[in-house]
C-alpha positions, 0 to 999 in steps of 0.5 A: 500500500503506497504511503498516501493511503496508509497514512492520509494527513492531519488537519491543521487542527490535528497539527496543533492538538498534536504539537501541544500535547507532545513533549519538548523533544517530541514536539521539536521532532514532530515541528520539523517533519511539519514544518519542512516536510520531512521524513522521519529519519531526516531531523534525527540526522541534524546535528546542533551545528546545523540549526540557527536562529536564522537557518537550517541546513537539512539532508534529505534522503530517497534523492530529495534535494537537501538544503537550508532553509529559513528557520521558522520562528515557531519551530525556532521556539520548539527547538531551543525549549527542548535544547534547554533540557537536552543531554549533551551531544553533538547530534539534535536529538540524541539516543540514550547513548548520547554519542548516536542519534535517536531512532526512527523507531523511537520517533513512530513510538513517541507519535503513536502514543501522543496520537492515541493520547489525543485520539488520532486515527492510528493511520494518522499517528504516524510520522509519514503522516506529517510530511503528506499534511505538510504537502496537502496544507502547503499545496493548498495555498501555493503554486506546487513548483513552489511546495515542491521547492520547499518540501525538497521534490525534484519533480512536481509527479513525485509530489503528486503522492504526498499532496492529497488532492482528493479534497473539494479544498484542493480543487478549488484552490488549484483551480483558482491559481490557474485562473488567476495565472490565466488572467495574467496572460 
């Protein structure tokens, strides 16, 4: 079953139910899958030295391009509340032995339990979940050459499975954009 089925997306209530009940640390990881459209081993691979009050530098896996990136003030605050209380270590999100960095598995763990904490469909509490609501909120607000910019796709198809585009928003939203580019001509 590809990943948009199993894993559908969140709301943007969803999001914020999801990042307030969530620990600091969890709610730091779960504000970069968010807010940059990762996957879940892409914020474990961040080390302190690649975040800054202005800028993050992120590797992408699976052939996305990696890059930096502005940093978001809310994500900003996110991070520098779980740096406030975290082990040191060289990586962001260290493991239980601080030399290494925490686990994908660690993370799924940490978003099946705040999902069923906040009732969330157990499809939806998975990490996956947060880069497809990611790509659906941003595709229904900007241009997809511009959503693939920024989530990291190098062609606009390889986006098409992580936007949902099933939903009446959507449509109108997409439809809208070409009329308002049609008009221009």
């Amino acid at each position: 079953m590809p990943p948009s089925a199993r894993h559908g997306h969140l709301s943007e209530e969803q999001i914020k139910e999801l990042l307030a009940a969530a620990a600091p640390r969890n709610r730091a990881i779960f504000h970069l899958l968010y807010a940059y459209a990762l996957r879940v081993s892409e914020p474990l691979l961040l080390k302190r030295t690649d975040i800054s009050v202005d800028s993050i530098a992120i590797t992408r896996k699976k052939g996305s391009q990696s890059g930096t990136y502005q940093m978001l003030p809310e994500v900003w605050a996110s991070l520098t509340a779980w740096l406030q209380m975290a082990p040191m270590s060289p990586w962001l999100f260290p493991g239980r032995d601080s030399s290494r960095a925490l686990t994908p598995r660690a993370v799924e763990f940490a978003m099946r339990a705040v999902g069923q904490e906040i009732d969330l469909p157990p499809n939806l509490a998975h990490p996956h979940a947060l880069k497809h609501s990611a790509a659906t909120h941003l595709a229904l607000r900007f241009p997809l050459p511009v959503v693939a910019a920024w989530t990291g796709h190098r062609a606009l198809r390889m986006l098409g499975t992580y936007v949902e585009d099933k939903s009446t928003e959507f449509l109108t939203n997409a439809r809208g954009q070409i009329a308002d580019y049609l008009k221009r001509k």
